[in-house]
KEVEX-930061 format. One line per field, with one value per atom (N, C-alpha, C, O): residue number from 0; atom name; x, y, z. Coordinates in Angstrom, 3 decimals, decimal comma. Atoms other than C-alpha are relative to their C-alpha. Layout:
seq <- c(NUM:...)
atom <- c(CA:...)
east <- c(X:...)
north <- c(Y:...)
up <- c(Z:...)
***
This chain:
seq <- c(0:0:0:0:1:1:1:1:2:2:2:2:3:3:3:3:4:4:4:4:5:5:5:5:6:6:6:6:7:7:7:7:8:8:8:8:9:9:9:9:10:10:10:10:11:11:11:11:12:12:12:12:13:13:13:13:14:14:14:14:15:15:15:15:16:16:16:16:17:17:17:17:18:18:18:18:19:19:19:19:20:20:20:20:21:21:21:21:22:22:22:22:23:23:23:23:24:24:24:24:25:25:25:25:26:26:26:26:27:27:27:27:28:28:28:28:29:29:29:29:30:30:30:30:31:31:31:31:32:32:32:32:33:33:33:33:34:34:34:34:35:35:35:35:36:36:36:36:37:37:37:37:38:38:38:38:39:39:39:39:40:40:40:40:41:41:41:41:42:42:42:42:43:43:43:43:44:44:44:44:45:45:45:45:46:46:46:46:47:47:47:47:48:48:48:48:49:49:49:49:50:50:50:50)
atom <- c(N:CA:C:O:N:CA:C:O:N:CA:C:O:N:CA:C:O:N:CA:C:O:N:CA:C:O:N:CA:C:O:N:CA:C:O:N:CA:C:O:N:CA:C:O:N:CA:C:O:N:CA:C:O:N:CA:C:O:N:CA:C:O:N:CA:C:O:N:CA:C:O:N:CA:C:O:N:CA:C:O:N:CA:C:O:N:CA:C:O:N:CA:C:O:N:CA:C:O:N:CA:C:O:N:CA:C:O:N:CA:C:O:N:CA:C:O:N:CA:C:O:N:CA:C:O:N:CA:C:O:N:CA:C:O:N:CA:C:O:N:CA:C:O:N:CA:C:O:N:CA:C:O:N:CA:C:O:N:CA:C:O:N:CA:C:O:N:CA:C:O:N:CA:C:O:N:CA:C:O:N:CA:C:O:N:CA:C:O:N:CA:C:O:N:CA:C:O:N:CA:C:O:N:CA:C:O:N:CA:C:O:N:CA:C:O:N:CA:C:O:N:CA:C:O:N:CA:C:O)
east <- c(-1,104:187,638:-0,371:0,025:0,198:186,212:-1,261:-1,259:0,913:183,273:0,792:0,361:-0,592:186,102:0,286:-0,109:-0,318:187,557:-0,745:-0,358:1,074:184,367:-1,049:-1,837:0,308:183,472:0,508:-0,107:-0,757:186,417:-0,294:-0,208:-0,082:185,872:-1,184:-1,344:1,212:182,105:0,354:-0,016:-0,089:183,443:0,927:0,728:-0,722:185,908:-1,221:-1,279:1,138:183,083:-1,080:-1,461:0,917:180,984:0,856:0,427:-0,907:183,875:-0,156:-0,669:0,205:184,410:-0,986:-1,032:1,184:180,619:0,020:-0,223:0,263:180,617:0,936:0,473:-0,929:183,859:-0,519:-0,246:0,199:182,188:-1,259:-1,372:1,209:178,858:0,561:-0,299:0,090:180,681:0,913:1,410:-0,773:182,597:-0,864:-0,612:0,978:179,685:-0,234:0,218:0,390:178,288:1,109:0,965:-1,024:181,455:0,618:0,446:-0,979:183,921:-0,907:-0,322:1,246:180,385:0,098:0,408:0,167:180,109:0,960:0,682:-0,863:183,615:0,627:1,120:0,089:184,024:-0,894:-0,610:1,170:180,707:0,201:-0,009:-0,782:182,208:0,746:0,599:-1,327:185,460:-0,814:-0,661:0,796:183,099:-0,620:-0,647:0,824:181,016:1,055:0,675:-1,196:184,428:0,156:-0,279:-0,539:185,871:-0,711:-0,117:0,686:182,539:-0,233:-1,216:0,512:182,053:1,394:1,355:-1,644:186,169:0,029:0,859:0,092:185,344:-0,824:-0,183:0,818:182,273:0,649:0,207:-0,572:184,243:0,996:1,133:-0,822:186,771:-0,704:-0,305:0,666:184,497:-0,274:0,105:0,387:182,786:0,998:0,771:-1,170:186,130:0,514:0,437:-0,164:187,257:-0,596:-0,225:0,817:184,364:-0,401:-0,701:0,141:183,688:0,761:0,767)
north <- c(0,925:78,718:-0,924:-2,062:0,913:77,663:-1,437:-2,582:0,953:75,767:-1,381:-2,527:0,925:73,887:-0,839:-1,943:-0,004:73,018:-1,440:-2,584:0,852:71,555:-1,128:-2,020:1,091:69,907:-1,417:-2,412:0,836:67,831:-1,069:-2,287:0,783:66,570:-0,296:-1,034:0,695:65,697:-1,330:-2,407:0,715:63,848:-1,375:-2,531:1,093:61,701:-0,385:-1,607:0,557:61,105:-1,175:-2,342:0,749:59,843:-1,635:-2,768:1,191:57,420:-1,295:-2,414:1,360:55,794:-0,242:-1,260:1,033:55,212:-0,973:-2,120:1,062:53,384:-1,162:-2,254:1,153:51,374:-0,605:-1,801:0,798:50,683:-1,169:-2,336:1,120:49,284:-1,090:-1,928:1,345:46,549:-0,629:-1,733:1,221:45,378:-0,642:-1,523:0,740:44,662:0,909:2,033:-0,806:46,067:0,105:0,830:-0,103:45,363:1,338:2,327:-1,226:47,749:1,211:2,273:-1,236:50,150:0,643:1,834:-0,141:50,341:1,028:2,212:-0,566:51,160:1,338:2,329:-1,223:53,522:0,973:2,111:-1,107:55,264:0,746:1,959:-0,850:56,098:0,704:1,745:-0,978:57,585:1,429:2,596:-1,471:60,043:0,381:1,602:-0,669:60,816:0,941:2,044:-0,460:61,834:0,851:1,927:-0,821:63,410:1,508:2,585:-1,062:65,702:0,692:1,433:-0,324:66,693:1,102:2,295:-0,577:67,668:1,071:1,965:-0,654:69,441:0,838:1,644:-1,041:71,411:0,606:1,708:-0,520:72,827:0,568:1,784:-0,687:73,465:1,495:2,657:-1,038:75,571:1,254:2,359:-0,881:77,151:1,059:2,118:-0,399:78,373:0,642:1,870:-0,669:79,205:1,587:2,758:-1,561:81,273:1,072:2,059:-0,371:82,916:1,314:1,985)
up <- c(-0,293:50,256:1,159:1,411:-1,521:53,564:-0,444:0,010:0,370:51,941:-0,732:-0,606:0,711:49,583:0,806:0,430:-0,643:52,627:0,739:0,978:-0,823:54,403:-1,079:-0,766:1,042:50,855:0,164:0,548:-0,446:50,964:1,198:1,038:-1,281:54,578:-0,081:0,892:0,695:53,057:-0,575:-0,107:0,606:50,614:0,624:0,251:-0,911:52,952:1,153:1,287:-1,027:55,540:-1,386:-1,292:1,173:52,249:-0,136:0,079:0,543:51,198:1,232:1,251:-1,275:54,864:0,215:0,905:-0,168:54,864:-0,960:-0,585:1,312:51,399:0,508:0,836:-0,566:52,521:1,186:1,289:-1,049:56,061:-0,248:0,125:0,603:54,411:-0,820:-1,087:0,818:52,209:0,988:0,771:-0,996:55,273:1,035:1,857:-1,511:57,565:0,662:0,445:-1,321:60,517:1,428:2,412:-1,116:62,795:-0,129:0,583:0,252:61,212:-0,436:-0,648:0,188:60,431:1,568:1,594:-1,150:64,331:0,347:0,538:0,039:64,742:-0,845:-0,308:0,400:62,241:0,070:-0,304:-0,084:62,907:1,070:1,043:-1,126:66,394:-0,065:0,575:0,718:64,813:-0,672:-0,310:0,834:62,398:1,054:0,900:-0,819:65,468:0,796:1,188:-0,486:66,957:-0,569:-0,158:0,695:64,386:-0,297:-0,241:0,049:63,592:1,466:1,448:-1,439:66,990:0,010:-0,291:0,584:66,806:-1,019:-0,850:1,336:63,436:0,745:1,420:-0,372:64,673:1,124:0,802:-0,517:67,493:-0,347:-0,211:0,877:65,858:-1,156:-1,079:0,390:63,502:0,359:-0,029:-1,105:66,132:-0,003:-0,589:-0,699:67,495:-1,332:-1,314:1,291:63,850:-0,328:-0,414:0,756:62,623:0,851:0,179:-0,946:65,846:0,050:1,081)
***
């Protein structure tokens, strides 16, 4: 269940790259900061989870 879980949030990290590459490198920038956020957020979270 936990892998379904961490599939999902694969597959949304996948999407906002495809959408950030046909807008340019501005909103790439910006959103690449957000996912760096977010995984960082996520792996702690994990951590703290599976722990």
């Amino acid at each position: 269940m936990k892998n379904f879980r961490m599939a999902k949030y694969g597959y949304a990290l996948i999407l906002i790259g495809l959408i950030a590459m046909r807008h340019g490198p501005q909103i790439h920038r910006i959103i690449l900061h957000e996912i760096q956020e977010s995984a960082y957020l996520f792996l702690t979270y994990m951590e703290v989870y599976c722990s």
